[in-house]
C-alpha positions as CSV (number, residue, x, y, z in Angstrom):
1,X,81.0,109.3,93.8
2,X,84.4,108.4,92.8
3,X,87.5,110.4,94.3
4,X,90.1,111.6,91.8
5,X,93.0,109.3,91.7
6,X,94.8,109.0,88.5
7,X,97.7,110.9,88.6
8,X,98.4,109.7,92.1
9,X,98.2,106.1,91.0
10,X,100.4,106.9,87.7
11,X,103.0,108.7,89.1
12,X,103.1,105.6,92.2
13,X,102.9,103.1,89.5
14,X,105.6,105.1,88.2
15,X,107.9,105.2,91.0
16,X,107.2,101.8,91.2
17,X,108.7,101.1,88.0
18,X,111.5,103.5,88.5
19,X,112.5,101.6,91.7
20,X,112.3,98.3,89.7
21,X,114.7,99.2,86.7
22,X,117.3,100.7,89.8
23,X,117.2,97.0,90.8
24,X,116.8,95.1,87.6
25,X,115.0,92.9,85.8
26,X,114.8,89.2,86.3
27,X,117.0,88.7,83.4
28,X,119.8,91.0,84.0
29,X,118.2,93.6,81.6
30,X,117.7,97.1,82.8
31,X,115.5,99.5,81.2
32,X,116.5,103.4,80.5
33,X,112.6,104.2,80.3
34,X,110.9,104.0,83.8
35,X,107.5,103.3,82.2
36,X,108.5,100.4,80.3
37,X,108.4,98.0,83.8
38,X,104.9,98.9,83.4
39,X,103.6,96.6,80.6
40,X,106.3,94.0,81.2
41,X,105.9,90.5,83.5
42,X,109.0,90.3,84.7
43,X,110.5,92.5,87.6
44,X,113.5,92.3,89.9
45,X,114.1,89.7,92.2
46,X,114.0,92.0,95.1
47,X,110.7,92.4,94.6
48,X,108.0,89.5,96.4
49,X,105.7,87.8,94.1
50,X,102.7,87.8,96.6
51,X,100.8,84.9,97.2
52,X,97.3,84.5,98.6
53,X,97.7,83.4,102.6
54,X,95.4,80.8,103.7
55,X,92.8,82.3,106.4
56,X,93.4,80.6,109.8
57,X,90.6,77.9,110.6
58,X,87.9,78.9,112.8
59,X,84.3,77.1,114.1
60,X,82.0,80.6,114.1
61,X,84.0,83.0,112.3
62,X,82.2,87.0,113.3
63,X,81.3,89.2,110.9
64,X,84.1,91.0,110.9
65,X,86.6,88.0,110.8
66,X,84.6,87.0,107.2
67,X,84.2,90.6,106.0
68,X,88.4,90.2,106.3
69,X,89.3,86.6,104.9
70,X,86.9,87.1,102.1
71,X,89.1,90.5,100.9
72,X,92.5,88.0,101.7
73,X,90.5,85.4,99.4
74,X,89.9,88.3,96.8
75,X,93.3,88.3,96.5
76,X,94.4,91.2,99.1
77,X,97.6,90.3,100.6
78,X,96.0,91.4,104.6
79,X,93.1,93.2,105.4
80,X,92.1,94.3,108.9
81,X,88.7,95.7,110.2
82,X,87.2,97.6,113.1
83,X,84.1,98.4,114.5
84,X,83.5,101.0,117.7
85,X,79.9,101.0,118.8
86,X,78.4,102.5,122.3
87,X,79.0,98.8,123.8
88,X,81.6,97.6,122.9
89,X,85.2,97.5,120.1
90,X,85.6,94.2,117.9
91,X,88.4,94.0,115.4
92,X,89.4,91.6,113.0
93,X,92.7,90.9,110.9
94,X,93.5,88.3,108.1
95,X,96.3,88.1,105.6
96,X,100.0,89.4,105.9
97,X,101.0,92.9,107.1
98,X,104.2,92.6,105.0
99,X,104.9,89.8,102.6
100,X,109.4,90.0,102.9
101,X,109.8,88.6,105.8
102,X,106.5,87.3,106.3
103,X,104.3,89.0,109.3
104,X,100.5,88.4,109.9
105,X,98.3,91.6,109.8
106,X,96.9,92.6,112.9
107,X,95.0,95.1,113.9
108,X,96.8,97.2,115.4
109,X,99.0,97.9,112.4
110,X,99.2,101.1,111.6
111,X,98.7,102.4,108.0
112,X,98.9,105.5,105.7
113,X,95.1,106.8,106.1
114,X,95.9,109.0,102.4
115,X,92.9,111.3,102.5
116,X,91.3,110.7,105.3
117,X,93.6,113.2,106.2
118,X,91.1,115.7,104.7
119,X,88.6,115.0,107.9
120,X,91.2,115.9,110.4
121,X,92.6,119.0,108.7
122,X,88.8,119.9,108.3
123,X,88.2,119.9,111.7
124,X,90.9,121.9,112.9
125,X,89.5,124.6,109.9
126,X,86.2,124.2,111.4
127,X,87.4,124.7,115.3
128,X,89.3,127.8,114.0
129,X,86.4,129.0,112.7
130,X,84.5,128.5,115.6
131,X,87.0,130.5,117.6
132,X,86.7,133.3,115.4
133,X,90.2,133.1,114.1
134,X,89.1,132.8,110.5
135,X,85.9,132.8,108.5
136,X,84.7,130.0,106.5
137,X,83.4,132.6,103.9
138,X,87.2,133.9,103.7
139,X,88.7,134.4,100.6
140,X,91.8,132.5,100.1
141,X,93.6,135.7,99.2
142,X,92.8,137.2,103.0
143,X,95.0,134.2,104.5
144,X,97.3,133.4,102.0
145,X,98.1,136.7,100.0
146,X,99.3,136.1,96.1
147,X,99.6,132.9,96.4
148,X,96.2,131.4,94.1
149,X,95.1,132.5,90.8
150,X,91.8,134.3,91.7
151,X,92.2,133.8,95.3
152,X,90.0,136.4,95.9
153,X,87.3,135.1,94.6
154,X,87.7,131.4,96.3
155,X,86.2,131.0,99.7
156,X,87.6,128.6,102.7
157,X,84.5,126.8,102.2
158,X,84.7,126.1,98.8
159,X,88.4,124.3,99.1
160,X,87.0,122.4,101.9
161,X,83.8,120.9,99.8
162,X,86.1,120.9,96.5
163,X,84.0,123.4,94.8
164,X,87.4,125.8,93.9
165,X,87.4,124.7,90.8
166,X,91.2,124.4,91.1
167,X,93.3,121.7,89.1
168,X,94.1,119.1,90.9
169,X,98.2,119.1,91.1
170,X,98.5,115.0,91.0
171,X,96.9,115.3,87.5
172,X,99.2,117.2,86.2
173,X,102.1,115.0,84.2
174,X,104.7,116.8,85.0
175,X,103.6,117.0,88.4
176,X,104.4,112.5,87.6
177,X,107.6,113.2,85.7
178,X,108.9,115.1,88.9
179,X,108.3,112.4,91.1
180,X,109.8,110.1,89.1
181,X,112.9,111.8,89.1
182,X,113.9,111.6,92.8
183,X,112.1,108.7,94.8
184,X,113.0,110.2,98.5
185,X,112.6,113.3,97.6
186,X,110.7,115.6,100.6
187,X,108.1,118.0,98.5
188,X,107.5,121.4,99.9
189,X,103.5,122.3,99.5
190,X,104.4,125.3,97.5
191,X,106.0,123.0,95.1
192,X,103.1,120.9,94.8
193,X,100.9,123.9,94.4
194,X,102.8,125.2,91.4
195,X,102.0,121.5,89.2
196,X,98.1,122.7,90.2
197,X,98.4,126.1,89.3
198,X,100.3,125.6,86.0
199,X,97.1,124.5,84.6
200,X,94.1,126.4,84.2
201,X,90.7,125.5,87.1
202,X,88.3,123.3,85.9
203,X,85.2,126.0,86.2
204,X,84.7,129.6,88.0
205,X,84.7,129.1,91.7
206,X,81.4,127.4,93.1
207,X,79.7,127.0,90.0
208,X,80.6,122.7,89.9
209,X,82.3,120.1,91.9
210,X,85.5,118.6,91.7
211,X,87.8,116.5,94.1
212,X,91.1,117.7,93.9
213,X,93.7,117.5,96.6
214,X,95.0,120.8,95.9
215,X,92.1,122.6,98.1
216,X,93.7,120.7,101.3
217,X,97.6,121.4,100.4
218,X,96.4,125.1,100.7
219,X,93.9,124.6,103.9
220,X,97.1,123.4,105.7
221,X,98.8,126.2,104.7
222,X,95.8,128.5,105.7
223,X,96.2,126.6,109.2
224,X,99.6,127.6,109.5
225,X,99.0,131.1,108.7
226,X,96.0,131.5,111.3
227,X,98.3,129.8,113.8
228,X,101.6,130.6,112.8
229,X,102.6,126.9,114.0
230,X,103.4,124.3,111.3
231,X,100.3,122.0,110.3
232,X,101.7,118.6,111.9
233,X,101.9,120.6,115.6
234,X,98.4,121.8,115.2
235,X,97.3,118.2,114.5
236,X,99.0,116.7,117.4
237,X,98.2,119.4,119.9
238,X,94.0,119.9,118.8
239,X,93.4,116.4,118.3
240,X,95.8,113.5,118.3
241,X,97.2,114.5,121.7
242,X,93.5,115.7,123.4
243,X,92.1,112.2,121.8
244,X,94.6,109.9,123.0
245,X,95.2,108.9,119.4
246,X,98.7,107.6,120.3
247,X,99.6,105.8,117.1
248,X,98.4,108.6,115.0
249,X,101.1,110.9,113.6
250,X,102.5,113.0,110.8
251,X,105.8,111.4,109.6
252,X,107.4,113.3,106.8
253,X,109.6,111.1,106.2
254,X,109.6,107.9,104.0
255,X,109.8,105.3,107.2
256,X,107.2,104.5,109.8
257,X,107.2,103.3,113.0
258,X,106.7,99.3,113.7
259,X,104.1,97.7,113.3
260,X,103.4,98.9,109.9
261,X,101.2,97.3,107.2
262,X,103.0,97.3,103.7
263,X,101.5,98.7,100.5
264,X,101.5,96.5,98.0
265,X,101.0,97.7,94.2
266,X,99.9,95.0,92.1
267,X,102.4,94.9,88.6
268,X,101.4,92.0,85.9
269,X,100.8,89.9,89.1
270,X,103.3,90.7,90.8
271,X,103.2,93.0,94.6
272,X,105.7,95.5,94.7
273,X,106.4,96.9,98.5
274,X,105.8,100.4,98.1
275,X,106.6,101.2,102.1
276,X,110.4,102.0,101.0
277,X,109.9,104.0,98.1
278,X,107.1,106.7,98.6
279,X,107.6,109.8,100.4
280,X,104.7,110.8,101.6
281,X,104.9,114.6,101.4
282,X,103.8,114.3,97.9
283,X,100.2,114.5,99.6
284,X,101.1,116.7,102.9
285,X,97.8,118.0,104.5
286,X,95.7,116.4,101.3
287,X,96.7,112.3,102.9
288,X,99.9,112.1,104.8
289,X,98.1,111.1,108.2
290,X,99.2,107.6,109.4
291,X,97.3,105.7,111.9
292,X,95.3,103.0,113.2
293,X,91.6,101.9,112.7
294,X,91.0,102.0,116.4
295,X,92.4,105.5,116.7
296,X,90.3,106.6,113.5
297,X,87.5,105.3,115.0
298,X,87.9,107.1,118.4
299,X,88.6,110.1,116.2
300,X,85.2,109.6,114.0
301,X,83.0,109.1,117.2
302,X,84.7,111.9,118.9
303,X,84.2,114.1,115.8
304,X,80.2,112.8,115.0
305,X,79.5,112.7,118.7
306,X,80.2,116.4,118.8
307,X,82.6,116.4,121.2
308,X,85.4,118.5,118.3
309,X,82.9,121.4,117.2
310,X,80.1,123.6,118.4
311,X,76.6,121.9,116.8
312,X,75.8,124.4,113.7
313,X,79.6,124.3,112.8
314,X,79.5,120.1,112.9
315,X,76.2,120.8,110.7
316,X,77.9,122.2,107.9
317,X,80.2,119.9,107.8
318,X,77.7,117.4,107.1
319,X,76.0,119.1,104.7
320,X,77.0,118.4,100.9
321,X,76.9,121.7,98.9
322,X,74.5,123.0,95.9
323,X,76.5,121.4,93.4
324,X,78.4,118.3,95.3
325,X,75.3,117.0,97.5
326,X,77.3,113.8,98.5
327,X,80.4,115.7,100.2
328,X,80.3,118.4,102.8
329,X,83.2,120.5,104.5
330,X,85.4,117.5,104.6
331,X,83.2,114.4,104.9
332,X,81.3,111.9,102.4
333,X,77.9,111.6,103.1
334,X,75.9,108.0,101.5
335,X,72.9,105.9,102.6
336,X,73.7,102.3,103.4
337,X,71.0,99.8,104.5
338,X,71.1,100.6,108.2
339,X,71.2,104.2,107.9
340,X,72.8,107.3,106.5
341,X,76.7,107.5,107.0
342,X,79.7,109.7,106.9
343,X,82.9,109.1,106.8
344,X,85.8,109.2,104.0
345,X,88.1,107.1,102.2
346,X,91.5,107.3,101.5
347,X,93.9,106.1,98.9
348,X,97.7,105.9,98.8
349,X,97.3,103.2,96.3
350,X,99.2,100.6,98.4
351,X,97.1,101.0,101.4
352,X,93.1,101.7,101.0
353,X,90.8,102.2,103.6
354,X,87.0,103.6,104.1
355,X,85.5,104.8,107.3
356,X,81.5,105.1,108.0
357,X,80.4,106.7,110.7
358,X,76.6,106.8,112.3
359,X,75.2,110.6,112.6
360,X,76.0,110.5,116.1
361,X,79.5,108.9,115.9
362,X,78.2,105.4,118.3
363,X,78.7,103.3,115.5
364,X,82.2,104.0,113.8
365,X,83.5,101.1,111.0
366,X,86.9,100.9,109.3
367,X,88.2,98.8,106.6
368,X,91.7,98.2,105.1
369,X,93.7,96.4,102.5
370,X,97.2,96.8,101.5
371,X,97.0,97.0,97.9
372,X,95.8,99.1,95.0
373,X,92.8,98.4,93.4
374,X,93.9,96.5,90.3
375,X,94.2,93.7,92.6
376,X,90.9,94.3,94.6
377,X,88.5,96.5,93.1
378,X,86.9,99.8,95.0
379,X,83.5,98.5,94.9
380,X,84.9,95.3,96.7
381,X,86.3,97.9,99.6
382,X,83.1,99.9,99.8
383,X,80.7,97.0,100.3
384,X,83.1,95.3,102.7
385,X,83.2,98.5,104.8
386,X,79.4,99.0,104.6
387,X,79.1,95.3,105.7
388,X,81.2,96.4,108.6
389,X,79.5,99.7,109.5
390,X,75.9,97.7,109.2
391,X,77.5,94.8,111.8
392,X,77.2,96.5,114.9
């Protein structure tokens, strides 16, 4: 199963090239058309040219530390990796958190999780339900009145296993040309909603799957309504706060707290820094979590361990639907070759990461790499994060 992506990574390749004709080409030329930096080779000298780093020499390198050099070697400027199991927490790091000024990736860094987002705000949806504050089975219309074509006929349930049938706002182009027009500008989820909703759903509510990152811009409003407290608050105050996930946050804003890993976009060979450009309310409750991979991985084996929801609610959320057997309320769900797994992946096209978790949450495994996959392909990620997962 492959997540939707492509108007995320056009209008961030966009921006990209919007923030590189601001600055100017290598040869004093600057371009009036934003797309053009895209299929040209030569970009501002503000902008690094990154270079592969050599892994630091070691006698009896772990699994981890290999699983991370060979993703610097595949040409990923850092990469980190993390394993939690009943025993014990090993980690690993290779490569460079930021490539102007040079700084190694550790990790610790933190990093934009993107849609592994979705598990969190699932959860809290799930422990609302389970407090009787809201049905799963809802219509949308019940929570937020006139606000989604046919909202009465679309359940909670089906935004969070993405079988709304709703059009995904980040494939909408104008939804791109927007964002191209202001790079710091702060997006309102009602906003967002209207690129999504100026285009017809894919199919009638139920009746197919589709990822779209629509269904979790309204869940966090739905949140908001059932609590009447913004979605970041309930975050902090139902999990990041009751876990101890101190390096987890929701920053609204463009910069993030030290240490940060960079997100690199690969352009004709050349990484641009995407960490002062992108505003990350263009995905609000749909990816705009930032964290670390120890704190997602205390957050996976809390979650899987059942410590975050009663057992039958925790059972639907690991159950993929009729029509989308490989995603449940919130979760991916694949078979690796030490066991079934669950987990998610997320994708601010800079910064990339997978999680696995066991069943039971005792083995949790994350893996990240600061660049977009023209650079380092997805199926590169996914193996190295089931090699992780299967270490422990």
């Amino acid at each position: 199963m492959r997540r939707s992506r492509t108007g995320l990574a056009a209008a961030v390749a966009g921006i990209a090239a919007l923030a590189l004709c601001v600055h100017g080409s290598a040869s004093g030329r600057t371009s009036t058309e934003p797309w053009s930096a895209l299929r040209t080779s030569s970009f501002g000298a503000a902008i690094t040219q990154g270079t592969t780093p050599a892994p630091a020499a070691a006698k009896k390198p772990t699994r981890l530390q290999r699983i991370v050099r060979g993703l610097v070697a595949a040409r990923a400027p850092g990469a980190l990796a993390f394993l939690r199991t009943a025993k014990a927490a090993r980690n690993a790091a290779a490569g460079f958190a930021s490539l102007q000024p040079r700084v190694q990736m550790r990790a610790a860094d933190r990093f934009r999780v993107a849609s592994v987002t979705k598990t969190f705000v699932a959860t809290v949806v799930l422990q609302l339900a389970g407090e009787g504050k809201l049905g799963l089975d809802d219509p949308v219309e019940r929570w937020l009145p006139g606000t989604v074509p046919n909202g009465s006929a679309i359940t909670l349930r089906q935004l969070l296993n993405h079988t709304s049938g709703l059009f995904d706002y980040t494939d909408n182009p104008d939804a791109v040309s927007a964002a191209l027009a202001n790079l710091g500008r702060e997006w309102t989820p009602r906003e967002l909603l209207a690129y999504a909703f100026a285009r017809p759903p894919l199919f009638a509510p139920g009746a197919n799957w589709s990822y779209s990152n629509t269904n979790y811009v309204l869940l966090g409003l739905v949140i908001e309504a059932v609590t009447g407290k913004k979605v970041e608050q309930v975050l902090r105050d139902r999990l990041f706060e009751p876990l101890g996930l101190r390096s987890t946050s929701f920053p609204s804003g463009i910069a993030v707290e030290e240490p940060f890993a960079h997100g690199y976009l690969n352009q004709a060979g050349t990484l641009v820094d995407l960490a002062p450009i992108l505003n990350p309310s263009w995905a609000w409750a749909a990816g705009q979590i930032v964290s670390t991979a120890a704190d997602l991985t205390k957050y996976f084996s809390a979650l899987l361990g059942g410590r975050l929801l009663p057992p039958a609610l925790l059972a639907q959320m690991k159950s993929g639907s009729v029509v989308g057997g490989t995603y449940g309320l919130g979760l991916r769900i694949t078979f690796t070759r030490c066991g079934r797994a669950f987990g998610h992946d997320g994708d601010f096209i800079g910064w990339r990461n997978v999680v696995w978790s066991s069943a039971n949450g005792r083995r949790v495994a994350v893996v990240m790499v600061n660049v977009d996959a023209t650079r380092l392909s997805w199926a590169r990620l996914e193996a190295a994060a089931t090699s992780a997962f299967c270490s422990g």
